[in-house]
N, C-alpha and C positions, 0 to 999 in steps of 0.2 A: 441533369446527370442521373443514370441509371444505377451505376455500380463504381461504387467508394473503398479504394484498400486503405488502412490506415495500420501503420507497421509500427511498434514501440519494443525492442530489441530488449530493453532493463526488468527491472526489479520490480516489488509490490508496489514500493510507494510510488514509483513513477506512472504508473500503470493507475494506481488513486487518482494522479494529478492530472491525467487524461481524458477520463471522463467528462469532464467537462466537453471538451472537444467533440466525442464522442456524440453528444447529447445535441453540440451546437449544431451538429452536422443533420443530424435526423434532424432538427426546428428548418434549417434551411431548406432540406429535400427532403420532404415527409413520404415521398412516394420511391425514395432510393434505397438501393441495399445496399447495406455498410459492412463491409468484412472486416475484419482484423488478424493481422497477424501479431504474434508475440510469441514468447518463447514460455516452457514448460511449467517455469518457478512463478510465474504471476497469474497465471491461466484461474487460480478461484477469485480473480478479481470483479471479471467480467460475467458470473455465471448469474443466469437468469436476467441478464440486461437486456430488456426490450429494445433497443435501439438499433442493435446487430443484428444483422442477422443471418451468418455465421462465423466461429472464432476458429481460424486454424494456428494449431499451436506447434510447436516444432520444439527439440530440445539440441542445447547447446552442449555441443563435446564433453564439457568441464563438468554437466550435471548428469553423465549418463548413469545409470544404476551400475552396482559390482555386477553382475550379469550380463551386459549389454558390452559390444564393441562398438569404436569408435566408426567403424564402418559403417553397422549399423545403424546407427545415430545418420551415420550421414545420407543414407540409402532413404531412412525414413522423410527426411527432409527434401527427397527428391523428391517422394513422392506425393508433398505439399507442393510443392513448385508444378506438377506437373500437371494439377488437381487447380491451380491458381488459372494457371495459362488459359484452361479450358473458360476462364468469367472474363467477359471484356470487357475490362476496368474504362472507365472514364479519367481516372485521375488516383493515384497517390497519394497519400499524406506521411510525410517521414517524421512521426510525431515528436521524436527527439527534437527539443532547442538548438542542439547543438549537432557541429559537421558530424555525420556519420554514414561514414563510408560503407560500412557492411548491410546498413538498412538499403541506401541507394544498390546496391548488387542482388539484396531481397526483392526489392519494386523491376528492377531490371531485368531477372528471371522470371520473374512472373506475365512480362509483357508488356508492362506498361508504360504507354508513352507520355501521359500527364504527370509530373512529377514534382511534387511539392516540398522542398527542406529546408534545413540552412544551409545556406551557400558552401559549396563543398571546391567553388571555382571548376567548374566540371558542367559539360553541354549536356548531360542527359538528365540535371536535374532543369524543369523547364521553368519553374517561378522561386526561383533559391531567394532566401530570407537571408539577408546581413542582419547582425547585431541592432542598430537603428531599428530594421524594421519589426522587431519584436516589442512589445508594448507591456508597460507594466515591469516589475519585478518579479513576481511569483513565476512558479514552474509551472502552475495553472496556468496565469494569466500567457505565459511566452508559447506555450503548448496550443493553446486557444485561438494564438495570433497567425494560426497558417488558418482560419476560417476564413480569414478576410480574402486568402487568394483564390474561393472558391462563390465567394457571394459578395454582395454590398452590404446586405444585411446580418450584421452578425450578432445584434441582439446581445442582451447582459449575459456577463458569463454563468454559468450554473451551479450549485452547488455539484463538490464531489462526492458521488453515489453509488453505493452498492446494494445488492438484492437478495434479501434473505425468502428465503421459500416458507411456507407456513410447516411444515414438517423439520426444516432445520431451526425454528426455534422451540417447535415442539421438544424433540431431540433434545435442545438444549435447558431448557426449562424441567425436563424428566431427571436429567442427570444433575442440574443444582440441587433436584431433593432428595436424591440419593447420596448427596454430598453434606448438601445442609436443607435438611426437613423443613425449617423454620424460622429461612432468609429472610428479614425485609428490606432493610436497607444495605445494599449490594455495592462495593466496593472493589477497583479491580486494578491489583501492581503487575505488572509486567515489568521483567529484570531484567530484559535481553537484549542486545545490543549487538552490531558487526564491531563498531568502533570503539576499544576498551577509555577513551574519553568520554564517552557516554552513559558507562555504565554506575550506578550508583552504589554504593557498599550496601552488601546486605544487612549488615547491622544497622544503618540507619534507616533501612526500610522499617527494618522490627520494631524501630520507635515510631515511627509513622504511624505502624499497622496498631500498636500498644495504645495511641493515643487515640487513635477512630475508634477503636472498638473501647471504650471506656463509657462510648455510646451501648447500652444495652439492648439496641436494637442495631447494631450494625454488626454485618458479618462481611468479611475481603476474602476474593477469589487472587490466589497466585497462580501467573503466567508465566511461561520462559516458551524459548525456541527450543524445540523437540531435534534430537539428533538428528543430521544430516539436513537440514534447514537451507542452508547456507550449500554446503557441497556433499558429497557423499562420505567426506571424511571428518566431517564438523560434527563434534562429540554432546553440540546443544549446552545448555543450561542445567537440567535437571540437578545436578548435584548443587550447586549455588542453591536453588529454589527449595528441596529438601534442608538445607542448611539454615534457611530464612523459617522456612516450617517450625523446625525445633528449637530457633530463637524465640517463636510467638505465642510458643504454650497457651494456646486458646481455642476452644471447642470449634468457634467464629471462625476461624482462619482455616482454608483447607487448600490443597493444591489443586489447580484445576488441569487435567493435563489434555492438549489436544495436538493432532496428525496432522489435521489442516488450517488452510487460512479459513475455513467456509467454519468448522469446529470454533474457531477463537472468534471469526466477525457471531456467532450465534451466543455465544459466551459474553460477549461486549456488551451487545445490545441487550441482555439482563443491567448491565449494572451502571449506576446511575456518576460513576467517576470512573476515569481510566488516568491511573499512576503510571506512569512510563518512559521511556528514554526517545530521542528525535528517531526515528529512521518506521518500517512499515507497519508497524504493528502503531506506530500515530497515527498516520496518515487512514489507518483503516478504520481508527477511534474516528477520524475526523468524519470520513465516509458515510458512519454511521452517527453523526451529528452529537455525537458525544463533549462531555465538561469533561477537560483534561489539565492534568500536571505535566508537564513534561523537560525531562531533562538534554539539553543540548549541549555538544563537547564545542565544538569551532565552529559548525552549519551556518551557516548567513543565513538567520532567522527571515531578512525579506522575501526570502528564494525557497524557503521551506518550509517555515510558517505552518501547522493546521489553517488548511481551508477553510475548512467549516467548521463549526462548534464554537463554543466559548472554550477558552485556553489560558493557563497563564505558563509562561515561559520559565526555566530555570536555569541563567546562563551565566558563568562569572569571566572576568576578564582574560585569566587564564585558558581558557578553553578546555577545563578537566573540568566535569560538573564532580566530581571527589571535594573537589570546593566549595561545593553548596552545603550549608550547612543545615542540619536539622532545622533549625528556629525558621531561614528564610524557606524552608521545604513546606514545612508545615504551615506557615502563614498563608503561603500559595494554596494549599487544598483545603486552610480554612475559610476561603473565599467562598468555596463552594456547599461549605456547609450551614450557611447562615441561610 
């Protein structure tokens, strides 16, 4: 095979769980080029990934800016598809686990008549995956199992990985000492959450952060989702996170605030724990082979799980992590500090 599209339609973390795929496909055809398609909101997932080689991205109606029409939006997406047509793919990968029809109408416009997904019961996809043939539980591992319809060798799966530039940790390294001059031991809560079962009171962060930093050499970076994250009307976090700020009256604690994913992966990989709730901003800790806390609402931990990293979970039977309690919170990230 010459030329690989591999289309993932979702969100950050899905786009983490991917890579793998990604990677398995460059080990199989080291001499192939692998495009990707994805949409606008995941696009700093894949930046600097040697494996690609190139990412076109297109944006979805729902994320267009207050400036842009819908027409617009849709115009520019022709002119992906029209840019696609011109590569004579080999073959498709509809990286989603699951049926999805608007990726198969992606690989369709584009040209291509090898076409790999889950069974959608539909003739133009040509090697459709049932349920069965997916292997494993994880979203990694089910994402990884269209490799097999492309080789025999599909070799162990890969950790999930992303790629920081030497200037984007520069970048971020400059701006911790402008924050804290005289950080050592780095500490990093992220508050933010799609799903309000996920989210954890700020107040019992405060105790968290009260009891790390009791260490005299520990200082905690606070994260949240920056307005419009989410969609163009999503008002973000920051006021929660200034509210945690002023519960932690400590020199040590400071808010760290950032625009992008590529901004928070550069912020991450300063610090040596990432406190956090299940959903992208884990999966990007994990990416970045990070020790994590993390709080889960209902997520099927087998299916979502951090890939990589050491982790321990915080999940109660009710599916509100609101019910996790300081004591079992803290015992979890005292794991990590022995």
């Amino acid at each position: 095979m010459k030329n690989i599209l591999i289309i993932r339609r979702d969100n950050i973390g899905d786009l983490v769980c991917t890579t793998p795929l990604i990677e398995g496909t460059r080990n199989a055809y080291p001499d192939a080029k692998i495009y990707l398609l994805i949409n606008k909101v995941s696009q700093d997932v894949v930046m600097n990934n040697p494996h690609i080689e190139k990412v076109f991205v297109y944006k979805k109606a729902k994320h267009k800016a207050r400036n842009e029409t819908t027409l617009g939006v849709y115009l520019d997406r022709i002119r992906i598809i029209l840019k696609l047509r011109t590569i004579n793919f080999d073959a498709a990968i509809l990286a989603n686990p699951v049926p999805c029809k608007y990726s198969l109408r992606l690989a369709r416009m584009a040209g291509v008549k090898n076409i790999i997904g889950a069974d959608l019961d539909n003739k133009y996809i040509t090697h459709p995956f049932k349920k069965s043939d997916f292997h494993g539980k994880h979203q990694v591992e089910h994402a990884y199992s269209y490799l097999s319809a492309i080789t025999e060798d599909v070799g162990d799966i890969p950790p999930v990985r992303v790629y920081l530039g030497q200037e984007e940790r520069k970048q971020a390294v400059q701006k911790l000492k402008g924050l804290l001059p005289d950080a050592d031991n780095i500490y990093a809560v992220h508050i933010s959450s799609r799903g309000a079962d996920r989210r954890w009171p700020v107040e019992r962060y405060a105790e968290i952060i009260r009891r790390l930093t009791l260490n005299p050499l520990a200082s905690v970076l606070i994260f949240w989702s920056p307005q419009g994250t989410l969609d163009k009307d999503d008002v973000g976090d920051q006021v929660r996170a200034e509210k945690l700020l002023s519960l932690c009256k400590n020199e040590r604690v400071v808010l760290y605030p950032t625009a992008s994913v590529r901004e928070l992966l550069a912020a991450f990989d300063l610090c040596q724990l990432i406190i956090c709730s299940d959903g992208g901003q884990m999966h990007l800790a994990s990416a970045l082979n990070k020790n994590m806390v993390v709080f889960f609402g209902d997520t099927n931990q087998d299916r979502w799980r951090p890939w990589s990293g050491k982790y321990v979970i915080l999940q109660t039977e009710s599916g509100d992590c609101q019910d996790v309690s300081i004591e079992d919170a803290w015992q979890a990230v005292s794991v990590f500090l022995k």
